[in-house]
Each structure stands twice: as C-alpha cells, then as structure tokens.
PyMOL Python script that loads the backbone (N, CA, C, O; Angstrom):
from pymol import cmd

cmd.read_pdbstr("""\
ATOM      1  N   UNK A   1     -21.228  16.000  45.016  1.00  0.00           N
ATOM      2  CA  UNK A   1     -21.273  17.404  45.351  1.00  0.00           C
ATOM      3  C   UNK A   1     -21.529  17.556  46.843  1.00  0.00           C
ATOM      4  O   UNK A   1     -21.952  16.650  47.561  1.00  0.00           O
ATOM      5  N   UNK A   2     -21.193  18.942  47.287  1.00  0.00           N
ATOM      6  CA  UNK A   2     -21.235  18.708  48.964  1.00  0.00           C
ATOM      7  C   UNK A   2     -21.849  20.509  48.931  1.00  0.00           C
ATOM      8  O   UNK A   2     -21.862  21.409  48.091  1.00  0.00           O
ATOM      9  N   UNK A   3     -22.326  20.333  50.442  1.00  0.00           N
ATOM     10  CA  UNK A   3     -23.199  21.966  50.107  1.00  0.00           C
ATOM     11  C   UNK A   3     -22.305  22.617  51.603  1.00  0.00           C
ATOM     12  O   UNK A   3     -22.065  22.132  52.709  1.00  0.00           O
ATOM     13  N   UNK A   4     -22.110  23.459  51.181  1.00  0.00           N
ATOM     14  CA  UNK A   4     -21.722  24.810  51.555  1.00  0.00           C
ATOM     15  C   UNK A   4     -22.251  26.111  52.127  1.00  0.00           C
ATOM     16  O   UNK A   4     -22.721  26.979  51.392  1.00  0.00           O
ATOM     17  N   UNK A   5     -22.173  26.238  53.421  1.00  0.00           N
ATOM     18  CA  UNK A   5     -23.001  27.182  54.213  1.00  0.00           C
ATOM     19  C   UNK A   5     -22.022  28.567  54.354  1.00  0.00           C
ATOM     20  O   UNK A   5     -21.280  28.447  55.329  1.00  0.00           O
ATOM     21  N   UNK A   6     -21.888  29.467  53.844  1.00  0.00           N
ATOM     22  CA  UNK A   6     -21.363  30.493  54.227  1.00  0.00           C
ATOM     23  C   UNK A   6     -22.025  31.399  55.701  1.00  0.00           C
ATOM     24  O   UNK A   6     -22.787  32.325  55.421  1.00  0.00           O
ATOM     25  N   UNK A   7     -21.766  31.160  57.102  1.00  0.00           N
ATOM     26  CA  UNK A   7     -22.912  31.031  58.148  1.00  0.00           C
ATOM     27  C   UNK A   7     -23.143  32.838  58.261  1.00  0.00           C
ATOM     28  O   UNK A   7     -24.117  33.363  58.800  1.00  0.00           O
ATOM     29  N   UNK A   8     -21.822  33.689  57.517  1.00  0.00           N
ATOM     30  CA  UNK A   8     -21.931  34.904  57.806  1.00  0.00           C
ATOM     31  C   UNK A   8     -22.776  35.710  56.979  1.00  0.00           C
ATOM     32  O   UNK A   8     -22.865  36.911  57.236  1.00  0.00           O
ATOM     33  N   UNK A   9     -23.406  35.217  56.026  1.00  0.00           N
ATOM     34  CA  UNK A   9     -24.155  35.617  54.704  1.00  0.00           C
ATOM     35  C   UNK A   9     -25.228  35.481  55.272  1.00  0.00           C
ATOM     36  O   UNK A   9     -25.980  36.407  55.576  1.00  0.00           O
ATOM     37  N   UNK A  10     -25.508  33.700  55.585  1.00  0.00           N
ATOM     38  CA  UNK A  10     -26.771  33.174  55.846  1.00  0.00           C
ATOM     39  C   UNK A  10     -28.004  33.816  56.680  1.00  0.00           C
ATOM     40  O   UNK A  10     -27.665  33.964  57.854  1.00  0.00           O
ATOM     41  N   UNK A  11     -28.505  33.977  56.585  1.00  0.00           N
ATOM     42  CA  UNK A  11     -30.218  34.720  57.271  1.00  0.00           C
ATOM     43  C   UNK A  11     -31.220  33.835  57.695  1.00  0.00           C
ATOM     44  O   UNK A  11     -32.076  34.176  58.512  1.00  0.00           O
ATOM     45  N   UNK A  12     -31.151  32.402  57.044  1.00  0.00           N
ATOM     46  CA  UNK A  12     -31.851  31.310  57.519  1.00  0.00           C
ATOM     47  C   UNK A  12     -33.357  32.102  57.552  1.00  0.00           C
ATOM     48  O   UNK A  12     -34.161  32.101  58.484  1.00  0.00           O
ATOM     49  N   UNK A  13     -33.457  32.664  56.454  1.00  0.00           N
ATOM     50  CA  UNK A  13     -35.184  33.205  55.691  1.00  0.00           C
ATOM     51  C   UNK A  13     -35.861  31.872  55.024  1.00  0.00           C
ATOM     52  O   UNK A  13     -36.918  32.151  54.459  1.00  0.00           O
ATOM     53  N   UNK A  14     -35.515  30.544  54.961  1.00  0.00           N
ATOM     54  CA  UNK A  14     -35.924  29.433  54.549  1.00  0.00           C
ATOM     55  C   UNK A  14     -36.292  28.987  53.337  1.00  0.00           C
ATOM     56  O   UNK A  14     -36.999  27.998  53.146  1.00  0.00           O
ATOM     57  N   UNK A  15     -35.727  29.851  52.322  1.00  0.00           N
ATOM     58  CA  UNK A  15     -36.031  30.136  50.913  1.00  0.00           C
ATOM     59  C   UNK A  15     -35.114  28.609  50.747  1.00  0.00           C
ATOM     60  O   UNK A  15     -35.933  28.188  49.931  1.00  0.00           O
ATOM     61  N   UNK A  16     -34.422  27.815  50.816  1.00  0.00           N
ATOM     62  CA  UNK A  16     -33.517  27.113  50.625  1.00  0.00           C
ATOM     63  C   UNK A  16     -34.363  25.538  51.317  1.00  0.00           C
ATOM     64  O   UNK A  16     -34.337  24.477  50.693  1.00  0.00           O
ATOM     65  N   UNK A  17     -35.000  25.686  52.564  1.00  0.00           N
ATOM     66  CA  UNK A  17     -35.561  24.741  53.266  1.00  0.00           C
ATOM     67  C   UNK A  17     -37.092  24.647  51.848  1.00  0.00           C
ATOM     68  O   UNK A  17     -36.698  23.678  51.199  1.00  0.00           O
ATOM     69  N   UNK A  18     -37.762  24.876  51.503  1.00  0.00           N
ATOM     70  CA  UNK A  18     -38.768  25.409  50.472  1.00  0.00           C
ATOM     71  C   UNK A  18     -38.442  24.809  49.189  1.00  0.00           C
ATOM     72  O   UNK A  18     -39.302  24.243  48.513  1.00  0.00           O
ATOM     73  N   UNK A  19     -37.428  24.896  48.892  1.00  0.00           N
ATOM     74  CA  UNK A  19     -36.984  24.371  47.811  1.00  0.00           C
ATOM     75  C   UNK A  19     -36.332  22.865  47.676  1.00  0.00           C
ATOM     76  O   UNK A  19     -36.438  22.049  46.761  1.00  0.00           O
ATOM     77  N   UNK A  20     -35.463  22.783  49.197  1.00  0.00           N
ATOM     78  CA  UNK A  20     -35.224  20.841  49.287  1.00  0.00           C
ATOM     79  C   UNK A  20     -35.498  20.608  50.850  1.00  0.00           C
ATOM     80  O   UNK A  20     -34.549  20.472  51.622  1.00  0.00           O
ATOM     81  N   UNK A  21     -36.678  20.571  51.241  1.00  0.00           N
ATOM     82  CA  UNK A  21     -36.754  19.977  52.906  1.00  0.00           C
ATOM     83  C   UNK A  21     -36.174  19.397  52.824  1.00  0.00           C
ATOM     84  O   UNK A  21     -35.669  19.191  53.927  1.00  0.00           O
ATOM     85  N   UNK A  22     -35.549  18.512  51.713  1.00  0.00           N
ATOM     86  CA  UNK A  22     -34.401  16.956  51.542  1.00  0.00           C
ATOM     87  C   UNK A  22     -33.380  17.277  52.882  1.00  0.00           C
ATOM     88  O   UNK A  22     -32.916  16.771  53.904  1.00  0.00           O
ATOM     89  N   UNK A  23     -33.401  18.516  52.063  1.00  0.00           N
ATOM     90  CA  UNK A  23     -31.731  18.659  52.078  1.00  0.00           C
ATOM     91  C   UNK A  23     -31.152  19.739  53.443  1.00  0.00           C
ATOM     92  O   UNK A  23     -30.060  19.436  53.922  1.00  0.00           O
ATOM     93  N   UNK A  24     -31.991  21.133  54.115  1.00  0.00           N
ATOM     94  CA  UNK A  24     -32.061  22.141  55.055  1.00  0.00           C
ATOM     95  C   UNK A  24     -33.294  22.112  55.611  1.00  0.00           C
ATOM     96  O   UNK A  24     -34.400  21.953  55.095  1.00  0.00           O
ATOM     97  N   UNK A  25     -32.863  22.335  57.050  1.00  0.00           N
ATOM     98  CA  UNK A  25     -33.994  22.573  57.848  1.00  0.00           C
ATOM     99  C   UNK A  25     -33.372  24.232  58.804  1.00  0.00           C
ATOM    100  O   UNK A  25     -32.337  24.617  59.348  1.00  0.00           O
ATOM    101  N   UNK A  26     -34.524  24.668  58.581  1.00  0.00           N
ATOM    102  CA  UNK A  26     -34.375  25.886  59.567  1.00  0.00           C
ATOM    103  C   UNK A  26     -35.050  25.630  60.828  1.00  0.00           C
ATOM    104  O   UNK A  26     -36.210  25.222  60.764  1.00  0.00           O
ATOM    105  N   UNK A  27     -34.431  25.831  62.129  1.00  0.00           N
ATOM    106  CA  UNK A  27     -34.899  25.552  63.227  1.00  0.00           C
ATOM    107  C   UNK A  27     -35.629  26.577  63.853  1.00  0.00           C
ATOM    108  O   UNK A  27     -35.553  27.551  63.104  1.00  0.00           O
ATOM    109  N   UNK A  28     -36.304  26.856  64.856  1.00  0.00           N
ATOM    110  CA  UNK A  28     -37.450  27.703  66.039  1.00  0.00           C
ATOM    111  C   UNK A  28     -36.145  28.856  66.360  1.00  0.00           C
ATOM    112  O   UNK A  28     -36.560  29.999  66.551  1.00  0.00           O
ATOM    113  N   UNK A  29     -35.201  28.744  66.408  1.00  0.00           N
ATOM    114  CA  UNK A  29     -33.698  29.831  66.760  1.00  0.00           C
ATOM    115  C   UNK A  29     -33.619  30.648  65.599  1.00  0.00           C
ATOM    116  O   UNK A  29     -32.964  31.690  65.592  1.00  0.00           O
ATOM    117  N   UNK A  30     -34.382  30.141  64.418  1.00  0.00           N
ATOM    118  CA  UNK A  30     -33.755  30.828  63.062  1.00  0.00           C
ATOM    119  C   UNK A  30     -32.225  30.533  62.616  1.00  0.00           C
ATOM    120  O   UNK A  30     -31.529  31.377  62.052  1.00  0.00           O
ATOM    121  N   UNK A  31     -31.729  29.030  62.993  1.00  0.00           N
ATOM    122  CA  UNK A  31     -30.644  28.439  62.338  1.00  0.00           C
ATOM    123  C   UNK A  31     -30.820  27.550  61.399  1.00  0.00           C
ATOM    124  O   UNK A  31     -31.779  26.797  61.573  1.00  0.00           O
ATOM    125  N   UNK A  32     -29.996  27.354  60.164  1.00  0.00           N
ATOM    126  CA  UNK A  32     -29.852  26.804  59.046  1.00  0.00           C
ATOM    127  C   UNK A  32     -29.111  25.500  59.772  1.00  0.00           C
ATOM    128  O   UNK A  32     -28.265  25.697  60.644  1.00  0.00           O
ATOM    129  N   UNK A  33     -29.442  24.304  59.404  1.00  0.00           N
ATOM    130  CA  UNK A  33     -29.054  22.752  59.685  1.00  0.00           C
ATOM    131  C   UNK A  33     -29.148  22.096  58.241  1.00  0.00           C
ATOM    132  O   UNK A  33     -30.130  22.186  57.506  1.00  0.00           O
ATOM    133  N   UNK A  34     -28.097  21.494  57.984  1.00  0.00           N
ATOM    134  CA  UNK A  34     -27.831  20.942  56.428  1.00  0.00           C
ATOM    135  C   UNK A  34     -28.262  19.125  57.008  1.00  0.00           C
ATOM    136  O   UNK A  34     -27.583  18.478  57.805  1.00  0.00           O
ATOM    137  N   UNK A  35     -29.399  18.706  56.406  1.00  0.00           N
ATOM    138  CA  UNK A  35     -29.336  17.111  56.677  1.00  0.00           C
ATOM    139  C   UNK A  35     -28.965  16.178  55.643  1.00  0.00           C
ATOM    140  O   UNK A  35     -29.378  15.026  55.511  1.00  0.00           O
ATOM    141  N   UNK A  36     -28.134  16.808  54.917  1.00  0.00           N
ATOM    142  CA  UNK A  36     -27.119  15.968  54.307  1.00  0.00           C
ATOM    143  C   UNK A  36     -26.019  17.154  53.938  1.00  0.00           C
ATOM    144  O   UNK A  36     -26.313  18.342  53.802  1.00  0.00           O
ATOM    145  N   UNK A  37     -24.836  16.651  53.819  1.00  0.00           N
ATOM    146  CA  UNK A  37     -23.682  17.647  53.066  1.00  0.00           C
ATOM    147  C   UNK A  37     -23.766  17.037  51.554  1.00  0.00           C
ATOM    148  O   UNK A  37     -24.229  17.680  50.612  1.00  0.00           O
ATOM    149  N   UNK A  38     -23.325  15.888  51.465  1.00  0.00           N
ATOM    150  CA  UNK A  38     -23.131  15.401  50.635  1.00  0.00           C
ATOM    151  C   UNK A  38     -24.369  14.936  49.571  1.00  0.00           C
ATOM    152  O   UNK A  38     -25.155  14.038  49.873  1.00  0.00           O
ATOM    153  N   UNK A  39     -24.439  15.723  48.192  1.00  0.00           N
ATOM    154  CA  UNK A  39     -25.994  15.428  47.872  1.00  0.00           C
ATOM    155  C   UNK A  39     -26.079  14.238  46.639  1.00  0.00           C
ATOM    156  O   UNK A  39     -25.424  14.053  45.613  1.00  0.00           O
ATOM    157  N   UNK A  40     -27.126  13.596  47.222  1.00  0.00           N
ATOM    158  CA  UNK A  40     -27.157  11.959  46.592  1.00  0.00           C
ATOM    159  C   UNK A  40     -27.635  12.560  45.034  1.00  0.00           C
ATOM    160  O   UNK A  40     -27.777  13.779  44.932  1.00  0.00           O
ATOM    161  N   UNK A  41     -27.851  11.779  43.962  1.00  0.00           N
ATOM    162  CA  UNK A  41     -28.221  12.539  42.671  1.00  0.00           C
ATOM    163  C   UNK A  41     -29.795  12.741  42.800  1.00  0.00           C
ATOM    164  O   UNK A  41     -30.250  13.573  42.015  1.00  0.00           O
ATOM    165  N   UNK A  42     -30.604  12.194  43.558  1.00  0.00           N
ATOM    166  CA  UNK A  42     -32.058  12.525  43.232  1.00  0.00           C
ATOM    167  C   UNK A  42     -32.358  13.704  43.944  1.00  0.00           C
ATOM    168  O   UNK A  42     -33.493  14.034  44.288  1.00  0.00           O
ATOM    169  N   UNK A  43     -31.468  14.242  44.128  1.00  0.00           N
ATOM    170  CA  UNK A  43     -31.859  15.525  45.194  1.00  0.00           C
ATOM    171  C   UNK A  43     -30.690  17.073  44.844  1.00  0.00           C
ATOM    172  O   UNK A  43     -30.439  18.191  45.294  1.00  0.00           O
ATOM    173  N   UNK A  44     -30.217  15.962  43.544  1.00  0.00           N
ATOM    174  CA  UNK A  44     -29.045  17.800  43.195  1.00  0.00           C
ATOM    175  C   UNK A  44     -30.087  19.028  42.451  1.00  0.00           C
ATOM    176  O   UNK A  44     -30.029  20.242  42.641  1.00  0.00           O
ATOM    177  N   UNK A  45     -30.990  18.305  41.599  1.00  0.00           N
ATOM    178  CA  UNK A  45     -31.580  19.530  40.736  1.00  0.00           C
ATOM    179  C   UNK A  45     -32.316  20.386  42.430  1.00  0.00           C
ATOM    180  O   UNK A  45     -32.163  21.571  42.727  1.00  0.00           O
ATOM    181  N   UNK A  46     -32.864  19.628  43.026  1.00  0.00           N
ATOM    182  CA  UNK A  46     -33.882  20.856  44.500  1.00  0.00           C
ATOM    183  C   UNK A  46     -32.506  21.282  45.135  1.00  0.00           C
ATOM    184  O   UNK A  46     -32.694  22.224  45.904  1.00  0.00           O
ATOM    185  N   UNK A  47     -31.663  21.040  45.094  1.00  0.00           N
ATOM    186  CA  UNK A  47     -30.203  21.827  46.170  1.00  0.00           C
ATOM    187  C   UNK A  47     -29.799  22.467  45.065  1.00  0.00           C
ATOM    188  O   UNK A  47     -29.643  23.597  45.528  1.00  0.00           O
ATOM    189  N   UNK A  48     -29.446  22.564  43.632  1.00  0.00           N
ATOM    190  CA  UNK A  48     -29.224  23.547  42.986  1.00  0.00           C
ATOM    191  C   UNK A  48     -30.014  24.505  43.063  1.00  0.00           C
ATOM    192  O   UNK A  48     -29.551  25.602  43.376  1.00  0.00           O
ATOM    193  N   UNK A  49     -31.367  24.368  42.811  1.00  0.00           N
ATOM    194  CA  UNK A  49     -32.153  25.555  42.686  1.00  0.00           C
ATOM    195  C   UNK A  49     -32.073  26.602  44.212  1.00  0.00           C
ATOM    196  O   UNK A  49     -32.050  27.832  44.244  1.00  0.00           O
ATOM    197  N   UNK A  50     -32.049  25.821  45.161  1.00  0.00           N
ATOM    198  CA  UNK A  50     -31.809  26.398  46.288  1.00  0.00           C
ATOM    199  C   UNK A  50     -30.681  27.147  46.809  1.00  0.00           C
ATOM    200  O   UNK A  50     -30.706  28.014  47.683  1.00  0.00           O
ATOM    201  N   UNK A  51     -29.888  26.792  46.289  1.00  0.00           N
ATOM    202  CA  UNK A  51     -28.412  27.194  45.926  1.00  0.00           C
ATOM    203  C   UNK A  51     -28.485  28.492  44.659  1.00  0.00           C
ATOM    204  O   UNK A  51     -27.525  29.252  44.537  1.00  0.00           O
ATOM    205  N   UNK A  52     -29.098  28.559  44.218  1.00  0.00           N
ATOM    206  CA  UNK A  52     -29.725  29.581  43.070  1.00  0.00           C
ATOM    207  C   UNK A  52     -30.546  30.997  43.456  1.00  0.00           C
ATOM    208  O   UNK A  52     -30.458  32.197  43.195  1.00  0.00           O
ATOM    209  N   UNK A  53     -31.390  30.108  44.236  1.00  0.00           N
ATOM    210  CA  UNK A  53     -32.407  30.772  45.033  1.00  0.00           C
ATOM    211  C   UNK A  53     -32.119  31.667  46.066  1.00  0.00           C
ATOM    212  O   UNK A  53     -32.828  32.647  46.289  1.00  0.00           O
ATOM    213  N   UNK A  54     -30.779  31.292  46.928  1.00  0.00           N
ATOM    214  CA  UNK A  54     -30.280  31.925  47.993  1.00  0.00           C
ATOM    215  C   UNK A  54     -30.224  33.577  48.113  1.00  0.00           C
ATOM    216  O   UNK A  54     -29.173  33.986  47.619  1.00  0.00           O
ATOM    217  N   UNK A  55     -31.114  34.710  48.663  1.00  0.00           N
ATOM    218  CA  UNK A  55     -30.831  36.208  48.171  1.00  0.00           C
ATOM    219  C   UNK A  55     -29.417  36.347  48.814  1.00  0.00           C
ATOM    220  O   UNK A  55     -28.759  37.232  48.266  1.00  0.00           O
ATOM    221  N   UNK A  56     -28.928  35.856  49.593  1.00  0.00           N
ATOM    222  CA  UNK A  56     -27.363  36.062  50.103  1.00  0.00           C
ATOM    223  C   UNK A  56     -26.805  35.431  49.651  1.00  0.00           C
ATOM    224  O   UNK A  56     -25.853  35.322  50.424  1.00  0.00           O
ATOM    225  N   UNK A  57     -26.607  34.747  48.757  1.00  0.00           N
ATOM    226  CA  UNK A  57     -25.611  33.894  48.296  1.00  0.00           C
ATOM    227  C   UNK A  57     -24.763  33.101  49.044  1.00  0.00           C
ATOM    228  O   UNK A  57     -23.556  32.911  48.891  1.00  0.00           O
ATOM    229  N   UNK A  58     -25.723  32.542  50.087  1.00  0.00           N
ATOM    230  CA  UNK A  58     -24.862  32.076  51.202  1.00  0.00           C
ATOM    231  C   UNK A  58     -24.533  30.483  50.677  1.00  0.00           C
ATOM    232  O   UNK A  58     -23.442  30.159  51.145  1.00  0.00           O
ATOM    233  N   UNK A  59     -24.963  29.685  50.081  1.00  0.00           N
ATOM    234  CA  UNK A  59     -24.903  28.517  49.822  1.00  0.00           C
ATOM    235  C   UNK A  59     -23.830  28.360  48.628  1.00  0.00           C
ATOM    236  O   UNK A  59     -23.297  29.290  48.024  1.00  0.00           O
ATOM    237  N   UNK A  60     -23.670  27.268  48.464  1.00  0.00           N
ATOM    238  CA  UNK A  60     -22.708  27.048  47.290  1.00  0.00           C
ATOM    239  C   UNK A  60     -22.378  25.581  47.440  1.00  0.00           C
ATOM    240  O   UNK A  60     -22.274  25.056  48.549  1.00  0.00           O
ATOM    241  N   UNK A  61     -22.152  24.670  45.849  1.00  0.00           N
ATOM    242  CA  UNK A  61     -21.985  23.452  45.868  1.00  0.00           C
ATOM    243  C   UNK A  61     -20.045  23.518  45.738  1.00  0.00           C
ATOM    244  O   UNK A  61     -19.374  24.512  45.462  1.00  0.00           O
ATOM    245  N   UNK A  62     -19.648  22.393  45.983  1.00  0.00           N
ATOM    246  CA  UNK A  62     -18.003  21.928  45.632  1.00  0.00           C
ATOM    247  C   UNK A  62     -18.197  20.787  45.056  1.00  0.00           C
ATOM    248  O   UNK A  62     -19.365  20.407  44.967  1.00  0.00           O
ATOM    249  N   UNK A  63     -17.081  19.907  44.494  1.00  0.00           N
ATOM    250  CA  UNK A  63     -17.020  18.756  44.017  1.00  0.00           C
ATOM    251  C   UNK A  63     -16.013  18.241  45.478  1.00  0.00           C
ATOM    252  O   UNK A  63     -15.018  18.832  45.898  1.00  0.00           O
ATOM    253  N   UNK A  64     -16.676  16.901  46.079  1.00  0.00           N
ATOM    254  CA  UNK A  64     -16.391  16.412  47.188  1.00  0.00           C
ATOM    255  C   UNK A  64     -14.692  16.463  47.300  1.00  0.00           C
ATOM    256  O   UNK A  64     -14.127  16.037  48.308  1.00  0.00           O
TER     257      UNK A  64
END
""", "prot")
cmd.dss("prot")
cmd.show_as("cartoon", "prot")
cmd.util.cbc("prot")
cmd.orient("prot")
C-alpha cells in the first residue's frame, strides 16, 4: 500500500502524525512530510486509522 497526500485538502492539524509518527511528520511551517510512502505491514493498521482519522479527507491508501 502507498499513502496519498491530497496537499489541497491537507491542513497538516497533525491528527495523522498522532496516530503513526511511523509514518507523518508535521514540520515548525505547518507542512505534512510522509516518512515512508510505501507502508511496511507493521505499520498499516496506525496509517489506516490515520487515514480514517483525517477531518479533510486528505489522505488515502492505493495498492502500489
């Protein structure tokens, strides 16, 4: 699975960083940084929920 930033939705409110530090970091600018795209399996259930979690629906998984 690979994660998906829609950047025009995104608000980078950190609801997503909270749920997988794994996986997003929000920076001091208030930008969203993905530190992985591609999500290994011990880390899909915290990027789903975050992906769930999103109030903009900015995130979203694909199949690679």
């Amino acid at each position: 699975m690979k994660i998906v930033v829609d950047e025009e939705r995104c608000e980078a409110n950190g609801i997503c960083m909270r749920a997988a530090p794994e996986a997003f970091r929000v920076d001091d600018d208030d930008r969203l940084h993905l530190l992985v795209t591609d999500v290994p399996s011990e880390l899909r259930a915290k990027v789903e929920r975050a992906v769930r979690d999103c109030p903009r629906g900015a995130l979203s998984l694909t199949e690679r």
